[in-house]
N, C-alpha and C positions, 0 to 999 in steps of 0.2 A: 795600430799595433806595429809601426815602423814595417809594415809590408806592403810591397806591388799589389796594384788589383788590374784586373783585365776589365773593371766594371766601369765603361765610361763618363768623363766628368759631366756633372749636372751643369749647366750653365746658363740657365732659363729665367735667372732672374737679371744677367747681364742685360744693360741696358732697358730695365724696366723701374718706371717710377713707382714711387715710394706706393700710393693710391692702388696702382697695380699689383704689388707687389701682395698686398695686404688683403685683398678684394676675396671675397670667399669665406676667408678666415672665422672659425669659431668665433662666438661673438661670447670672448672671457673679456673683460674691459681690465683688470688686476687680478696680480697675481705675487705669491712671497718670492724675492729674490733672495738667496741665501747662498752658500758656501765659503769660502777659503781667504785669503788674500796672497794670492802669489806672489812670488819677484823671479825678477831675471835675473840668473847668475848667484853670486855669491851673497850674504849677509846674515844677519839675527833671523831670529822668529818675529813674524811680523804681528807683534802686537802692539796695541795701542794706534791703529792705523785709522784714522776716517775715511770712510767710504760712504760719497754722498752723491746721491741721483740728481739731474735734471731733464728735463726737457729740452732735446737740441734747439727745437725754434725758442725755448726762455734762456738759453745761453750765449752770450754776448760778448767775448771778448776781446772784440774790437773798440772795446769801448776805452780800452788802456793805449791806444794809438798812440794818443796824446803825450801821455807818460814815457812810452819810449821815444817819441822824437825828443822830451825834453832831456831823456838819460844820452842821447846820442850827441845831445849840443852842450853835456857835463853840467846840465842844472840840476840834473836829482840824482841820487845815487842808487844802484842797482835795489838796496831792500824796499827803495819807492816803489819799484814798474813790480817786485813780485807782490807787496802788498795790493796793488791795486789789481791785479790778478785774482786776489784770494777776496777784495771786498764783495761781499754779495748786492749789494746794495749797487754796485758797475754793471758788474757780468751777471745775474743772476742770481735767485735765490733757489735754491736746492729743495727736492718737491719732499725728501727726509734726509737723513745718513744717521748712520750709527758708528761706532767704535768697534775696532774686531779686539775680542775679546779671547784670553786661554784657552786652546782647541780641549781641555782638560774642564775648564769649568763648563765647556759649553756640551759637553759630553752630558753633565748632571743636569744641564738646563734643560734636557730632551732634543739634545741634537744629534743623538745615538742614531745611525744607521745601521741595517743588518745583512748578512750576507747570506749567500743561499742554503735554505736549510733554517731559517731563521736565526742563525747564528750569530753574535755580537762580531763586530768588526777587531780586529788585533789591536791591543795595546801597547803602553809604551815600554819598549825591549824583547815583544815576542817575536818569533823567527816569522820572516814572510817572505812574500816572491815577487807580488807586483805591489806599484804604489795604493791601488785599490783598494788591496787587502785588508789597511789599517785603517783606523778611527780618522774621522776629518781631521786634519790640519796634520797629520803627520805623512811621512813619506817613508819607503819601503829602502831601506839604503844600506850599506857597506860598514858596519861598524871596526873591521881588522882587517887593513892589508893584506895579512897572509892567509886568511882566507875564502871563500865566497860567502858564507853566510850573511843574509840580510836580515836585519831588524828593522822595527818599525819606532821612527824617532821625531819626534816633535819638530814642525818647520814654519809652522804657519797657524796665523789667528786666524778664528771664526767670526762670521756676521750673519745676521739677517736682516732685513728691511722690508717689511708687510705694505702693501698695496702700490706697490710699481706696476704702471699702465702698460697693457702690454699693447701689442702692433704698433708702438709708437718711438721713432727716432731719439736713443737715448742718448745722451753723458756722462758717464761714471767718472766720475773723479776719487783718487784713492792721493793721502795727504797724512802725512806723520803727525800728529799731537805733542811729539815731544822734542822741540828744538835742543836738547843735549844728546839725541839717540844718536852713539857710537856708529850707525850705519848713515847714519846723514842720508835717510832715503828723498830723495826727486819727487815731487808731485808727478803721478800718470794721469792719463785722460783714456778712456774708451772712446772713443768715438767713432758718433750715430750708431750704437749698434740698438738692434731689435730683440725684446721677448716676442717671437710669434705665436700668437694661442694656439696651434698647432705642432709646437715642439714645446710643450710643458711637459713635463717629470711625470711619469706613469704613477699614479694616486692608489698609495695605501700598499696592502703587503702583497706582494706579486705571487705567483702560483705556486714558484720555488722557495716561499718563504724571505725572499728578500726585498729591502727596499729603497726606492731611490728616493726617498725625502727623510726630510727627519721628523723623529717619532711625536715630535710637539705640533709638524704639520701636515701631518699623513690626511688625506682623504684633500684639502685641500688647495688649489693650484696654486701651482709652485715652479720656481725656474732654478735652477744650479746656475751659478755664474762666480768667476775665480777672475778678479779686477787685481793686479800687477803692480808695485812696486820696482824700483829700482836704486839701489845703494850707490854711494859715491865712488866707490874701488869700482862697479861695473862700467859706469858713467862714463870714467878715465879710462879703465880696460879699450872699449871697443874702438874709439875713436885712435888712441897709439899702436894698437893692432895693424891698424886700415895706414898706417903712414899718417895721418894728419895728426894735427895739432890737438890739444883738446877742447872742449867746447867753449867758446867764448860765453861770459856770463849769460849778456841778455840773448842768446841763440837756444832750442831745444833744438830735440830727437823726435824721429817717426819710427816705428818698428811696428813687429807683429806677425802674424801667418797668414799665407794665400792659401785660402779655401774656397770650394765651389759650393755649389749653390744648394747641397743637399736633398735630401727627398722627402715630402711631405711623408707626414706619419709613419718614417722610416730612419734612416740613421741622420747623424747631423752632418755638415761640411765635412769634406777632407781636404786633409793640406793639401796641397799642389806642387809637385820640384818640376823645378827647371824653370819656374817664371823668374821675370823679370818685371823691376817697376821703375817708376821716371818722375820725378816733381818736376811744378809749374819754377819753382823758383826751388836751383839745387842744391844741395848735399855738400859737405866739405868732401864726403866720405860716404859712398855705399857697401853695407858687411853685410857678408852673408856667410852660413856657420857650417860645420861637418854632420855626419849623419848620427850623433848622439843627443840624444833628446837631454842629455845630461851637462853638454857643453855649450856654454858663452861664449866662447871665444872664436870671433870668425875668422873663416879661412881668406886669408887673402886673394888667394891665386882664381877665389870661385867669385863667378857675376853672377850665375842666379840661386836660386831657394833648395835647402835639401830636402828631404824627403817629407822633414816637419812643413817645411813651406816657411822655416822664417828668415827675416830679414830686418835690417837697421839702414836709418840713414840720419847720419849725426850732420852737428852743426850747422843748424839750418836756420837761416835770417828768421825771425820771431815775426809774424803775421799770415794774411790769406795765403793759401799753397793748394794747389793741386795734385794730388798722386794716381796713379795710372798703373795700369799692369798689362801684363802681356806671357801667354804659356804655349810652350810650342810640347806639340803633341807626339805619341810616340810615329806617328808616322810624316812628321818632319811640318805639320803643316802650324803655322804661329795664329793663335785665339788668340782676343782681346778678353781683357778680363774686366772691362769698366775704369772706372775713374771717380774720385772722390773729394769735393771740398774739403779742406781742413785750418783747421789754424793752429800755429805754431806758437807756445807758447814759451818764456825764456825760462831755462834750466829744467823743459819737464818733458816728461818723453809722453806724445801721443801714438795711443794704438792703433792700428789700422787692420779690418781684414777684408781686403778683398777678394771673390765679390758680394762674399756669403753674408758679410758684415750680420754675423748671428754667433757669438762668442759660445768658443768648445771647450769642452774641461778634457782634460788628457793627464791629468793625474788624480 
């Protein structure tokens, strides 16, 4: 809720392997992943978006190596090295995806959520206060300059995808279907993040009447999870923000939020401010943004994370990279926050969260 806590960070899963990490755990092997499809910054409503899972260890894409040493010696051209990114048949075949669909039709599909009191969630143009308040896919916002009142206004498609494996190292990839869309949105990556069977979505209608799945899969386990897009106005924003150039074609982006390590059957990760992170192979440019959970646009003057815990780092050589972090504490002493494989992928922004790497919904 953009506040201070005096409640110290979790950090227990730094430095512990995958096997560790997992060891204990409910033994749910799947579970429905579902909600939203986010973006950073400005653009459409993101419909028509694919969002398709895999398995990190069945994800491969190093397998297009090849492809950019030929685009860097001018034998192929740039839509070669991104097709060979998107063939499954190289990198990987996707364990499902589906298409995010009208947060309006997906309403009548049974994706109605309730609020306390068993109350339907606000619709589109009723007065509200937080993003929460309204029907999936919309957001709680400013409709008139001159005054405060918020309405609830359509922002975002809906998804679901039935039996995604949980405790296991994922990939979400999120991918536009429609090469004429005005927003010209970036392929994203999640990456490795975790469904833990121990932070699944409380099952069916809560004691206050409300609930946190949707009504088509109440009683059944279920993860919330909001996979990110990014439009091309954002793409260019950040990186001429920071002084640098813009992204060279076959170069991506790393971003996302530092979050700690959370508390079993308790709340999820909180961001982290004041961290700092580092790649194996760097950045043209590292952004980092002000304290409005509402702004893209980062502050130059700041090196580490606000209060959300996020961060960018543009134009970065396309292949294996390492990212790292580091949070210095309020009593001055500097934690490690782990470190993370990745690969960088050209024109696409991969997400990172360290160390919680356990993705949070915060709208």
């Amino acid at each position: 809720d953009s506040q201070a806590t005096t409640e110290p960070l979790n950090l227990a899963c730094v430095g512990k392997s995958f096997d560790e990490r997992v060891a204990g755990l409910p033994d749910v092997p799947e579970a429905v992943m579902w909600g939203r499809v986010d973006r950073f910054g400005g653009g459409g409503v993101t419909l028509g978006i694919e969002v398709s899972v895999f398995r990190a260890a069945d994800f491969h894409p190093e397998a297009c190596a090849g492809v950019i040493a030929e685009y860097e010696m001018s034998n192929v051209e740039i839509e070669d090295v991104l097709a060979c990114y998107n063939d499954s048949a190289l990198v990987g075949v996707p364990l499902a995806k589906v298409v995010s669909i009208d947060p309006d039709l997906a309403v009548t599909d049974g994706f109605a959520l309730k609020s306390a009191g068993g109350k339907a969630k606000l619709g589109p143009g009723e007065l509200c206060q937080t993003h929460l308040d309204c029907e999936l896919g919309y957001d709680c916002l400013k409709h008139d300059s001159a005054v405060d009142a918020r309405i609830c206004l359509k922002q975002h498609g809906v998804y679901a995808i039935e039996s995604v494996p949980t405790n296991t190292p994922l990939i979400i990839r999120t991918r536009s279907q429609d090469p004429d869309d005005p927003n010209d949105w970036h392929d994203s990556y999640l990456w490795n993040v975790i469904i833990l069977s121990d932070r699944l979505d409380a099952k069916g209608v809560q004691a206050d009447g409300s609930t946190e799945q949707p009504e088509k899969f109440l009683g059944k386990d279920s993860y919330r999870m909001n996979p990110t897009v990014v439009g091309e106005g954002q793409w260019l924003l950040v990186p001429s923000s920071m002084g640098a150039e813009e992204i060279w074609e076959a170069n991506g982006a790393i971003g996302g939020r530092i979050r700690d390590c959370a508390v079993a059957g308790g709340r999820r990760g909180w961001p982290i401010r004041d961290a700092r992170i580092g790649l194996g192979v760097p950045a043209s440019a590292l952004a980092f943004f002000n304290e409005s959970e509402d702004s893209a646009v980062p502050v130059k003057t700041r090196t580490s994370t606000n209060i959300h815990g996020r961060y960018a780092a543009v134009d970065i050589e396309s292949g294996p990279n390492r990212i790292a972090g580091a949070a210095r504490l309020a009593s001055g002493e500097i934690v490690s926050l782990g470190s993370m494989d990745v690969f960088v992928i050209p024109q696409a922004l991969i997400i990172v969260s360290l160390p919680g790497v356990v993705p949070v919904v915060t709208k």
